[in-house]
Each structure stands twice: as C-alpha cells, then as structure tokens.
SERO-4910 file (N, C-alpha, C, O; in steps of 0.05 Angstrom, whole numbers):
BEGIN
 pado doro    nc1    nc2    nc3   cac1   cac2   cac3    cc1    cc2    cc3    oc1    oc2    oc3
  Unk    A  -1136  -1034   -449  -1136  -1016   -427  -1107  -1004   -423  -1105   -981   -416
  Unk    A  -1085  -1021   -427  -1053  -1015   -423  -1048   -991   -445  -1034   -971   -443
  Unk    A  -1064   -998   -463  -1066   -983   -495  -1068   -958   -486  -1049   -942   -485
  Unk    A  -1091   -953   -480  -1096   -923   -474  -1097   -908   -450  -1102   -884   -446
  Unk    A  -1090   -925   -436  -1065   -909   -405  -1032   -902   -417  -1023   -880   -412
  Unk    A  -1017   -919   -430   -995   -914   -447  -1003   -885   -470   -990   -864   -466
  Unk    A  -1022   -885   -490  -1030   -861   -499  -1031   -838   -482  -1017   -819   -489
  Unk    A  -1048   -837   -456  -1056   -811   -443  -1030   -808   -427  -1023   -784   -426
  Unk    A  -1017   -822   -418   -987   -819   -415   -975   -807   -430   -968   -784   -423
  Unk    A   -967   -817   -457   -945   -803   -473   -964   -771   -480   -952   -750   -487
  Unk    A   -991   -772   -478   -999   -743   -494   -995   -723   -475   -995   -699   -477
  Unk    A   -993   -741   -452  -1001   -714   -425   -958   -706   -418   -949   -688   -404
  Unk    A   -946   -723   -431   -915   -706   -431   -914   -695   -452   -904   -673   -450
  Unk    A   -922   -702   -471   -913   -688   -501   -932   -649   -499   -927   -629   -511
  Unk    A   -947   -654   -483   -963   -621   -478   -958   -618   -452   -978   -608   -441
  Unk    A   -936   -625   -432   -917   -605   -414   -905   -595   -427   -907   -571   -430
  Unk    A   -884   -614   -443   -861   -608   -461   -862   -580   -475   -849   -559   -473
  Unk    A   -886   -590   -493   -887   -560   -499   -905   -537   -489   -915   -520   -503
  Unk    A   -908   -540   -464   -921   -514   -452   -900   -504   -433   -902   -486   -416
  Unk    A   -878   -521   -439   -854   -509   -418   -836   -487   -440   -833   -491   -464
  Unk    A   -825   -463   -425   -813   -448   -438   -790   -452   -457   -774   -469   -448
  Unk    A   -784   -443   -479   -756   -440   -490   -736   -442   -482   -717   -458   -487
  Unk    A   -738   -422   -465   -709   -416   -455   -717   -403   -427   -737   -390   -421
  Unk    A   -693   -412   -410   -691   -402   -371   -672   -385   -372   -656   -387   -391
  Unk    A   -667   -366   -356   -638   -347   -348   -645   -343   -329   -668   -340   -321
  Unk    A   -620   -341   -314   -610   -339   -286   -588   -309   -293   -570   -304   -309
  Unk    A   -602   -295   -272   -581   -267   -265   -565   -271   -238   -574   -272   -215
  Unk    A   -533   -274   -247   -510   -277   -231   -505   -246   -228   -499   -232   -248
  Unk    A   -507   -236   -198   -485   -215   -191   -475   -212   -168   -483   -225   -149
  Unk    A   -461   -199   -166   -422   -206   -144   -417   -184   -149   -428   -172   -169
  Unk    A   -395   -170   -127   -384   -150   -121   -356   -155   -126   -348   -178   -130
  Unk    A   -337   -134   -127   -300   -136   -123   -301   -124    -99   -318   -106    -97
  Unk    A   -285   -131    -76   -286   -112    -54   -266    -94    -59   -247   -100    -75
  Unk    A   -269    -68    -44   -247    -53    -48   -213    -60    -35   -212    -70    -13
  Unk    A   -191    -55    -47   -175    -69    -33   -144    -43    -25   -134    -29    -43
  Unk    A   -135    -43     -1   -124    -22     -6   -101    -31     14   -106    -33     38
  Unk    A    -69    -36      1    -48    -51     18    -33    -37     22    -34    -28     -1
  Unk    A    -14    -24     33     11    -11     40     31    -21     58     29    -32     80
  Unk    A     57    -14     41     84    -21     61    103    -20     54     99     -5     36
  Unk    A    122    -24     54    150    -23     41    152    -44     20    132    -57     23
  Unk    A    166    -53     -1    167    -62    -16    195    -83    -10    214    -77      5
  Unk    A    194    -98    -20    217   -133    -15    219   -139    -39    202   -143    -57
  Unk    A    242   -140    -39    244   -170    -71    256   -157    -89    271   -138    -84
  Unk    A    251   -167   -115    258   -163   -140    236   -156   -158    215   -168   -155
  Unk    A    239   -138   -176    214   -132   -198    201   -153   -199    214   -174   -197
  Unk    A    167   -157   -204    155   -181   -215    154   -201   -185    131   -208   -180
  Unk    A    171   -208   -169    168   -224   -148    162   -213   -120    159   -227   -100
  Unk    A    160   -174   -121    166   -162   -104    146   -164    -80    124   -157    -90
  Unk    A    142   -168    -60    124   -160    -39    116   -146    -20    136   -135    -10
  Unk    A     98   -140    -10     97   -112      1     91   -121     39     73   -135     50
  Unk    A    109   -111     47    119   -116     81    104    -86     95    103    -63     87
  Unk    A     94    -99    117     92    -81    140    111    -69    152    111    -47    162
  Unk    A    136    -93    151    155    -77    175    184    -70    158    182    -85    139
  Unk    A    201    -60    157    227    -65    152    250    -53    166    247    -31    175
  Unk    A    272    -68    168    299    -54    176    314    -44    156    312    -54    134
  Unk    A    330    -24    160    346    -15    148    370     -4    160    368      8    181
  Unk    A    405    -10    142    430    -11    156    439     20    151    426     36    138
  Unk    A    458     22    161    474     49    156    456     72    152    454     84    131
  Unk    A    440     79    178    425     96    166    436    132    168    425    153    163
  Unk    A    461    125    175    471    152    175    492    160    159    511    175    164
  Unk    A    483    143    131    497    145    102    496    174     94    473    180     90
  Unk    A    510    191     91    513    229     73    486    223     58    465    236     60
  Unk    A    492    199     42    469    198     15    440    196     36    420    207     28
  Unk    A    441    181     62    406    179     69    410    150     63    424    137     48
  Unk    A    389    145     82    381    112     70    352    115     59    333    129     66
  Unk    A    355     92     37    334     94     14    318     66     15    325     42     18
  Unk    A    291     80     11    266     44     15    254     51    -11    259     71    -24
  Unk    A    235     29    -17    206     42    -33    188     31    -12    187     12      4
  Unk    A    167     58    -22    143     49    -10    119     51    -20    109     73    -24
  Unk    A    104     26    -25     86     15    -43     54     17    -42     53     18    -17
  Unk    A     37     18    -47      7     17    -45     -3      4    -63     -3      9    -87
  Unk    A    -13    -14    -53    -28    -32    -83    -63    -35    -81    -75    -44    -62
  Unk    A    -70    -28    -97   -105    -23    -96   -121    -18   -123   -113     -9   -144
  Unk    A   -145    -26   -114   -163    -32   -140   -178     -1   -144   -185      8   -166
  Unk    A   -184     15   -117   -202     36   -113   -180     56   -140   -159     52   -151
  Unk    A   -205     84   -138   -196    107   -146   -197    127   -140   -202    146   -155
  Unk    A   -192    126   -108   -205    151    -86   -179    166    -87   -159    153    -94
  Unk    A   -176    187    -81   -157    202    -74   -140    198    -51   -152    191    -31
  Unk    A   -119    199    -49   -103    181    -20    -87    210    -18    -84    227    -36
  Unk    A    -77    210     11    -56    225     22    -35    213     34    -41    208     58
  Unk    A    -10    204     27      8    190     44     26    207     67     42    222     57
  Unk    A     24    205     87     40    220    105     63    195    125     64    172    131
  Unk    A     78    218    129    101    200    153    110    213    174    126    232    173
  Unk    A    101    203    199    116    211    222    144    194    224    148    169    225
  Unk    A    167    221    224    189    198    224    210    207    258    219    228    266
  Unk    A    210    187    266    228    197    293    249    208    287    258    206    264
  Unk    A    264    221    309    292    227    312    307    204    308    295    183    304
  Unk    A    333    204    310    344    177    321    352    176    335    371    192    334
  Unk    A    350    161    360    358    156    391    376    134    399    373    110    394
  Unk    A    394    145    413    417    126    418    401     96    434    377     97    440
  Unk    A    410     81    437    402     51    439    423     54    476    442     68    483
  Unk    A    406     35    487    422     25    515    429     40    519    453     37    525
  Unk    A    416     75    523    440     94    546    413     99    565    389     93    564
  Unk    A    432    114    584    408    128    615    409    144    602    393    135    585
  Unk    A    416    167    592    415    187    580    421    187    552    444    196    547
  Unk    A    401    177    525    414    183    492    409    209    489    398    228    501
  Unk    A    424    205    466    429    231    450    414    226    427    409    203    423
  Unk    A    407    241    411    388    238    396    406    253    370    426    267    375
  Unk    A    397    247    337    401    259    318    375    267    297    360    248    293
  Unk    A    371    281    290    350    292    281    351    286    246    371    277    234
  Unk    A    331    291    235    316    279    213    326    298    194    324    320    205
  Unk    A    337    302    169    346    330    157    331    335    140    318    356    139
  Unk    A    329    313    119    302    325     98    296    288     86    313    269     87
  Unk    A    268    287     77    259    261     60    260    270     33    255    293     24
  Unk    A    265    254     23    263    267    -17    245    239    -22    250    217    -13
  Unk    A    222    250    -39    199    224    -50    204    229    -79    203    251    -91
  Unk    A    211    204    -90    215    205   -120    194    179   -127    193    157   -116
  Unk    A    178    188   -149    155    175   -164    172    169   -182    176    187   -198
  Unk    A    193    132   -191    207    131   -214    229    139   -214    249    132   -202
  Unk    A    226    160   -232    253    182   -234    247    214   -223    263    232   -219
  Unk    A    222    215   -220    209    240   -220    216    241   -190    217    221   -176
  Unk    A    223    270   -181    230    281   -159    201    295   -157    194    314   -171
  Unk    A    185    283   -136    151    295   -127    161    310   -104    148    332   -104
  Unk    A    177    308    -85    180    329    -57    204    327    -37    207    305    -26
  Unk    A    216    341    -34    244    344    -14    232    351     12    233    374     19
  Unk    A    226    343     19    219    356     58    234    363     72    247    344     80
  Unk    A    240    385     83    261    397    108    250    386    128    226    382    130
  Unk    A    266    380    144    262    373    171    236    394    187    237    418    182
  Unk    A    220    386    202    197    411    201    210    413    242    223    398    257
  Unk    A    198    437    244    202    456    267    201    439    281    222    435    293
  Unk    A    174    418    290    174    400    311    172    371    305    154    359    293
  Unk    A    198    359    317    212    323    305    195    306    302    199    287    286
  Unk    A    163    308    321    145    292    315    120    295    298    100    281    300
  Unk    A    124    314    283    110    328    256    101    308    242    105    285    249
  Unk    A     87    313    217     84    291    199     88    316    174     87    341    174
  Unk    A     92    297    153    107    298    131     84    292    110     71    271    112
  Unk    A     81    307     93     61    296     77     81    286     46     92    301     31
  Unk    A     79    262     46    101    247     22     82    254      2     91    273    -11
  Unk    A     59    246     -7     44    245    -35     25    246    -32     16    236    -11
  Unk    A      4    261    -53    -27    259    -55    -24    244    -85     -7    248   -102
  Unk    A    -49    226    -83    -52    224   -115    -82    209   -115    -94    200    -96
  Unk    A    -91    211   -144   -111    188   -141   -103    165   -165    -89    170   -185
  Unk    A   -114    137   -157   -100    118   -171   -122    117   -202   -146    120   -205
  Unk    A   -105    112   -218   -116    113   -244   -111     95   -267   -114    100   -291
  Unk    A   -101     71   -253   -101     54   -272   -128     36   -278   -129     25   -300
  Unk    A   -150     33   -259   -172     15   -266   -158    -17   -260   -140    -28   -273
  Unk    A   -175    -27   -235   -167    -46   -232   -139    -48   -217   -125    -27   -216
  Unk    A   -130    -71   -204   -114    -74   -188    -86    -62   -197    -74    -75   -215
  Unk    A    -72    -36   -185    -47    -35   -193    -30    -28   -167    -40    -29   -145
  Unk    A      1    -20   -174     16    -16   -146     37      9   -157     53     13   -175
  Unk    A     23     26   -132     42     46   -139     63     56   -126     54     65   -105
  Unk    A     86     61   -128    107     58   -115    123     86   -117    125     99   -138
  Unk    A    139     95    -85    147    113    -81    179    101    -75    182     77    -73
  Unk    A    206    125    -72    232    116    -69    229    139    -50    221    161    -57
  Unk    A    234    133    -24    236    155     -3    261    144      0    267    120      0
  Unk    A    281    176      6    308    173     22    307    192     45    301    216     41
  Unk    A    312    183     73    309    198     95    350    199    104    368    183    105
  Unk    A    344    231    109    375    234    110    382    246    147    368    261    161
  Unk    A    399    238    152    400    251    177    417    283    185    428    289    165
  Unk    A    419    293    196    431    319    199    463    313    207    472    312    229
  Unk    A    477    309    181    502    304    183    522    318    202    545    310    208
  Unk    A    512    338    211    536    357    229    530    344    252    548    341    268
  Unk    A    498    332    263    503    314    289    509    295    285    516    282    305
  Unk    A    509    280    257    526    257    267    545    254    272    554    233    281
  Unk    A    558    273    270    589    275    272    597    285    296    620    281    303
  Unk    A    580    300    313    579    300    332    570    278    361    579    280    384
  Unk    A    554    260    353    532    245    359    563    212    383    582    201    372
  Unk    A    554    208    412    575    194    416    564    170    403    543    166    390
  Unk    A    587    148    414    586    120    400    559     99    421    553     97    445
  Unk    A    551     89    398    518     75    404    509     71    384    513     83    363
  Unk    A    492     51    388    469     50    367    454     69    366    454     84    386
  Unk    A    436     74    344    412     99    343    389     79    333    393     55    334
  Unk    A    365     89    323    345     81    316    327    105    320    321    121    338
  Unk    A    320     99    285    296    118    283    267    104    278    267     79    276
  Unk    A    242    117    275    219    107    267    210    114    250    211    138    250
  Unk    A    192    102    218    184    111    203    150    103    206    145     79    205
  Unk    A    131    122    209    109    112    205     91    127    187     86    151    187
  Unk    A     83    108    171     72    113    142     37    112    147     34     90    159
  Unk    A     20    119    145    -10    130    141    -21    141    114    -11    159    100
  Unk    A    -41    127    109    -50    140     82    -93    149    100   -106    136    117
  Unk    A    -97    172     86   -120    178     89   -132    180     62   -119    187     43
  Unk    A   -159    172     62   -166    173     31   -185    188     32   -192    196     54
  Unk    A   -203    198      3   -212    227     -2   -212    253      2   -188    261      2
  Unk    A   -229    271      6   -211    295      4   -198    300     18   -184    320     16
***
C-alpha cells in the first residue's frame, strides 16, 4: 500500500513538472524624472556645485564683477534665462544713493552670446540666454556673466556700502 501511494506521489510531481512552463518573464518599468537645477556655480572644475545664493566683493571693479551661472538637467525643452538685476543701493543711510547697472556681458566658454545695456527701466529684466539642452541625459550648462556698474556714478557715488540684487529665472518652452 506505501508502494503505490509513493508511486502516485512521485507520478503526480513528475506531470506538474512538466505541465509547468519553460520559461516566466517579468516586465520591469520605471520612469527618470525630469530634473532641472539652477544657480551659481562654487568650487573647482569636477568638484563644482551649484548654490542658490552667492556674495560677491568689489563689485564696483571698471572690469564688473564676474560669476558663472549654471543649469544642470536631464530634459530637452527649450529654456529662457532672464535676470532682474537691482541698482545698487547705499547700505545704512535715511536717504541712499543708488548706482545703476551699465551693461551684463554672457559668455558661453569663450563665446561672447550677449552684452546688455542697461535697459530704460532699473527693474527690467534682461534676457541672458535661450537655448535648448542637447546633450541627452544629465548635463550642466554654464554661463560667465559680468555685471558692470556705471562707472561715472561710482565716482560720484558718497562713501557706504552698496548692494545690488541678481535674480535669475528660467522659463521653459516656447
């Protein structure tokens, strides 16, 4: 009796076994989210990082004071970078004096992309760059903006601190 309960046992696995399929697959799919960072750039090539905020000294250098400013992203939409940039306003007075914005120059590299004149009204925006990104996959693309101030007021301009504002916006597609 053990005999042929052990038989109908082994015959009744040996014909699952083979009434079960070859082969199983499983369909894995996942998304990349889109990723889109902007800010000034920190560091050294290769270690560099990209900051929301930054200071910057002497900003009423003849030459302009000079940043980069970075975007790092996977998309390939078309972007518009613009900048509202303030006057610069004296610090701790009842009454500052202000110095005005003279022109931004945006250089891509070495490539000179746009000189901006100071526009009619100080709280204007500035359109720095259009582009669309085209490397595929995560890259960072980087601008050298120098913002110069209107050297005949500085020279005019009394003794104080100043401070200006740079605010950077990107809009994407058309």
């Amino acid at each position: 009796m053990k005999r042929y309960l052990l038989i109908t046992l082994l015959l009744g696995a040996i014909l699952t076994l083979g009434a079960a399929p070859n082969q199983v697959t499983i369909k894995l799919t996942t998304s990349v989210p889109e990723i889109l960072i902007h800010g000034f750039l920190k560091g050294d090539e290769g270690t560099a990082e990209i900051s929301a905020s930054e200071t910057f000294e002497d900003a009423f250098n003849p030459q302009g004071v000079q940043f980069t400013y970075a975007v790092k992203t996977n998309t390939s939409i078309p972007m518009t970078v613009s900048a509202t940039v303030s006057p610069f306003a004296q610090q701790d007075s009842t009454n500052p004096s202000y110095v005005n914005i003279d022109k931004i120059r945006v250089e891509g590299g070495t490539t000179l992309i746009r000189e901006l004149e100071k526009p009619l009204d100080p709280l204007s925006q500035y359109k720095l760059v259009e582009f669309t990104p085209d490397q595929g996959g995560m890259a960072v693309y980087s601008y050298t903006l120098t913002v110069t101030a209107v050297q005949e007021e500085v020279s005019e301009a009394p003794a104080g601190e100043y401070k200006s504002t740079v605010s950077i916006g990107i809009t994407t597609g058309n």
